[in-house]
N, C-alpha and C positions, 0 to 999 in steps of 0.2 A: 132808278137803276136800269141801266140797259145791259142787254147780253147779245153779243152779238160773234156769229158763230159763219165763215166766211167757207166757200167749197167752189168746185171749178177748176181747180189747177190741174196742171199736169205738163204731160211732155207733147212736144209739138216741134214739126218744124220749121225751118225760118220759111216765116211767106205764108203759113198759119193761124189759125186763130183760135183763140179758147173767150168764154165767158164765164168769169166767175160771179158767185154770188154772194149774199150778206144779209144773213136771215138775222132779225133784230127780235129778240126775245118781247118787246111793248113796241107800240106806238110811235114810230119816229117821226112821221108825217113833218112836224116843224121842227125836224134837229137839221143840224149844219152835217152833211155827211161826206163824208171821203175815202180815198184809198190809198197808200201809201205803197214803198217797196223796199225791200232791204238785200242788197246782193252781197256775197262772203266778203268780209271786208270791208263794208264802205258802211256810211249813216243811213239810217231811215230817209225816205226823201218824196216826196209830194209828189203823186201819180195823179189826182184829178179828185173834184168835187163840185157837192151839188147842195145850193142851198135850200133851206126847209121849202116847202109849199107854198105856204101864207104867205113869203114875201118873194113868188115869183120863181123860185127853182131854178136859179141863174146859175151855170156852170165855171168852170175853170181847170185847166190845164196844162200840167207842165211841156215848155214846149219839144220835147224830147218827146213824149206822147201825142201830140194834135194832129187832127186826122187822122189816125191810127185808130186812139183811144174813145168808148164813149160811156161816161158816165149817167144812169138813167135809174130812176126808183116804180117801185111795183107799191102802193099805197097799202092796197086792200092787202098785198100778201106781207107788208112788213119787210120788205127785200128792196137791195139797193145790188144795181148790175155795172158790174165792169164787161162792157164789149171788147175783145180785144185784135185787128186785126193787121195784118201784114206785119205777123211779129220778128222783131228779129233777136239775135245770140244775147243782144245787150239788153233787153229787158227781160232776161233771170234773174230769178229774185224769189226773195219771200214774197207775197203780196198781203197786206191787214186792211182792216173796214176799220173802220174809226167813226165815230159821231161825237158830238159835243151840244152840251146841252143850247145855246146858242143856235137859231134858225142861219145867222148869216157865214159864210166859211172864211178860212183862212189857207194858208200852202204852211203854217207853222205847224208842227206835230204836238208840241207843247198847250196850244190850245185845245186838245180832244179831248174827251174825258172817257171816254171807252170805247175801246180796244177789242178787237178776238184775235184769235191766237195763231190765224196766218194760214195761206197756202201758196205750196212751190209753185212756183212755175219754171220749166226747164226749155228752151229753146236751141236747138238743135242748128248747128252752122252745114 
């Protein structure tokens, strides 16, 4: 079981940047990890991930995020970082950390197996 508990958000404005984080209650070192986003109205949707360690720590990116965005994990601390910069109005959103037991990732949300419970992010036009 993982628990993972995600903080960082806030309000900013466009051309801004915030980094959030995603403290994992065990060991995720080899899980497939991610970050997702949900803004009023619309689906959860693939913001970027990072696969486990052991096979390499290969990234990916929705392209609405690249270059902007950079996903990156803290081993020793159990923490997985979203960098976030030159933000703009359209990526407000909830932001969630997700892992899944599985080292390699996916951009499907249905693959994750745990979830935390989210943080705003607000972006200011």
């Amino acid at each position: 079981q993982v628990h993972l508990v995600e903080s960082g958000g806030g309000y900013v404005q466009t051309g801004g940047s915030l980094r959030l984080s995603c403290a994992a209650s065990g060991r995720t070192t080899n899980n497939g990890m991610a970050w997702f986003r949900q803004a009023p109205g619309k689906e959860r949707e693939f913001v970027a991930a990072r696969a486990g360690t052991w096979i390499g720590g290969n990234t990916d990116y929705a392209d609405s995020v690249k270059g902007r965005f950079t996903i990156s994990r803290d081993n020793a601390q159990n923490t997985v970082y979203l960098q976030m910069n030159s933000l703009k109005p359209e990526d407000t959103a909830v932001y969630y950390c997700a892992a899944r037991s599985s080292p390699f990732i996916t951009r499907a949300r249905s693959e994750y197996d745990y979830w935390g419970q989210g943080t705003q992010v607000t972006v200011s036009s």
